[in-house]
C-alpha positions in Angstrom: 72.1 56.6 88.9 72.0 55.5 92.6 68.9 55.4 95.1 71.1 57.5 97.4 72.0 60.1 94.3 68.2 59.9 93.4 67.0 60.4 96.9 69.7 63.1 97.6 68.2 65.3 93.9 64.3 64.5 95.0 65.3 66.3 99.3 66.9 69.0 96.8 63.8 69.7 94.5 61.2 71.0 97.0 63.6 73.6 98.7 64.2 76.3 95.7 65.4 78.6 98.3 68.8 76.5 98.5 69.2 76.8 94.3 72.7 76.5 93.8 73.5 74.6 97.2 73.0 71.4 95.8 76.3 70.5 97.7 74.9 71.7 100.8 72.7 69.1 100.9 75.1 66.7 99.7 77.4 67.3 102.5 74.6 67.4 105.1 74.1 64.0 103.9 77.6 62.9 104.4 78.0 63.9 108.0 75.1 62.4 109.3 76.4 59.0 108.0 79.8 59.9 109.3 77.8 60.9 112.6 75.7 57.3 112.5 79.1 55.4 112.7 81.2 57.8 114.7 81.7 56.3 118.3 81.2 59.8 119.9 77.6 61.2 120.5 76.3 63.4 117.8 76.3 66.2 120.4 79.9 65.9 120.8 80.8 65.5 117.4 78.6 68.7 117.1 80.4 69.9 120.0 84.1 69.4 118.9 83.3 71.2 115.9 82.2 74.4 117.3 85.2 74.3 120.0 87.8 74.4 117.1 85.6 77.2 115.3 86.0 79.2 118.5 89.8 78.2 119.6 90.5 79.2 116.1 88.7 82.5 116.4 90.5 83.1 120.0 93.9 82.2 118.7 93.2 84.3 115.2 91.7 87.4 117.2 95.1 87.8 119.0 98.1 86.6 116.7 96.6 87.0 113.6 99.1 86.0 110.7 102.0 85.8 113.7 101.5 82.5 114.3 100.0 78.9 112.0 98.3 77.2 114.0 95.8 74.4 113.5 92.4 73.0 116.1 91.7 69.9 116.1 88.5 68.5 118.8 88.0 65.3 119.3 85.5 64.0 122.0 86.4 67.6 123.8 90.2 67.1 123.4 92.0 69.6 121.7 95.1 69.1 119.4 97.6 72.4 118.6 100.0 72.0 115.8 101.4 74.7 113.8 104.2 77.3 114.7 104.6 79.9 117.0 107.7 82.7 117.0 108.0 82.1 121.0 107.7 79.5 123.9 105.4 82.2 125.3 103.2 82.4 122.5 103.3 78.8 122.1 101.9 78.8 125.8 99.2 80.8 125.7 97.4 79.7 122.9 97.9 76.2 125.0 95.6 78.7 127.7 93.3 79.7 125.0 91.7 76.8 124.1 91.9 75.4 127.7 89.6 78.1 128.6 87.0 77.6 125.6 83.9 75.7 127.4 83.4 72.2 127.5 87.4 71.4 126.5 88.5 68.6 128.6 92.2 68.3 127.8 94.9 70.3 125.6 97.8 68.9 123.6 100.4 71.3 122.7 102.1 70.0 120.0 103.3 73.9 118.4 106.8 74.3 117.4 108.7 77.1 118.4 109.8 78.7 115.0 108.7 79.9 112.3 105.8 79.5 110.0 105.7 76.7 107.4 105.7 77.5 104.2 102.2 76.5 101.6 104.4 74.0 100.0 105.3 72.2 103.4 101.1 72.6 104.5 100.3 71.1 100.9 102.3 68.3 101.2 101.4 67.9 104.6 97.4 67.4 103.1 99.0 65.2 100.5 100.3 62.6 103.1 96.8 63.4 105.3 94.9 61.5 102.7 98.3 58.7 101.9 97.3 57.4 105.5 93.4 57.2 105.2 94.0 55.9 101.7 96.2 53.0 103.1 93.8 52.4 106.7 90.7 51.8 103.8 93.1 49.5 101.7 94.1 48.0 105.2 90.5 47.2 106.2 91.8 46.6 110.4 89.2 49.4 111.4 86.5 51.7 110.6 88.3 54.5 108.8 86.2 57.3 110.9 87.8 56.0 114.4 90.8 57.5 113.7 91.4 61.0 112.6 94.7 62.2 111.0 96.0 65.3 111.6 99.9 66.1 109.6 101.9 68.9 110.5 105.6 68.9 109.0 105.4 65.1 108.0 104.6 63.7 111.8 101.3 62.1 111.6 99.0 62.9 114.6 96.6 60.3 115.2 93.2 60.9 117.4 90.0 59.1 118.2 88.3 57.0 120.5 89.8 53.7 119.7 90.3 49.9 121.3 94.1 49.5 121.8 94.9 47.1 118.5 92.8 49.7 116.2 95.5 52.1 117.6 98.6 50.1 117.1 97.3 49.1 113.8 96.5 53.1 112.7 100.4 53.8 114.0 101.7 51.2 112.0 99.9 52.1 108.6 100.9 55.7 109.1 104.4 54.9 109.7 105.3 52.7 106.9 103.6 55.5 104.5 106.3 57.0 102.7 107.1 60.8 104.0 106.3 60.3 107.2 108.8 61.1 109.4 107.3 60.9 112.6 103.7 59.4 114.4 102.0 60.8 117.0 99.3 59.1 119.2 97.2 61.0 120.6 94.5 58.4 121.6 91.6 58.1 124.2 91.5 54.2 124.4 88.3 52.2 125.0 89.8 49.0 126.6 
């Protein structure tokens, strides 16, 4: 046993209210390291979190099951990818989550048509981890610079990054097998 499982078990012990959320606490744990090493602030890492939780819940409370769509928030920049059956549809979820607070900048990235099916989205997740698997065998950058979002096989790539982390993170994700297209969708810090 680890000192970080042992301490982890002994911040679990005194709170009996939480029985059975042992991997609460585990996962608490986990995003503050994630949050020590992330190059935004913890408030907007907080932040970006709680925008996609309410463009999600803006998009879902009008289209419901009409449209897929996924949020993604990174330093206050939002990322749509999914389908929608119409341009205009398509456009106005685009207004949506321009108009949740604090979102700096919207990329659009919905196809017109329709939905993909659960086989398409799972192997979509499947090439999601192919990439971070190959940028932590890669070792070029820290592996939470860079977040991976798939939709379809193309590879959208976000984060606050220096211009070679970037060209590197395209370059893994494009020589991972099933991936048809990548996508940088970058704020650069050089």
């Amino acid at each position: 046993m680890n000192i970080r499982t042992m301490l982890l078990i002994l911040l679990a012990l005194p709170t009996p209210a939480l029985y059975g959320c042992f991997p609460a606490v585990v996962a608490g744990g986990g995003a503050a390291v994630v949050m020590g090493t992330d190059r935004r602030t913890s408030g907007t890492y907080i932040e970006d979190q709680n925008i996609e939780l309410k463009v999600s819940r803006r998009i879902n409370e009008k289209y419901d099951d009409k449209v897929h769509v996924d949020v993604t928030s990174f330093n206050r920049f939002i990322l749509l990818v999914g389908e929608a059956p119409t341009q205009e549809i398509k456009d106005s979820m685009g207004v949506i989550a321009l108009g949740v607070e604090s979102v700096r900048n919207v990329q659009n990235d919905i196809t017109v048509g329709s939905n993909t099916s659960s086989s398409t989205r799972a192997n979509d997740a499947y090439l999601t981890s192919k990439v971070k698997a190959k940028f932590v065998s890669a070792n070029k950058f820290q592996i939470n610079h860079v977040k991976v979002v798939t939709e379809n096989s193309t590879v959208f790539l976000m984060g606050l990054v220096k211009h070679q982390e970037g060209n590197d993170a395209a370059e893994i994700a494009s020589g991972t097998g099933g991936v048809h297209r990548v996508v940088k969708v970058f704020e650069y810090l050089d």
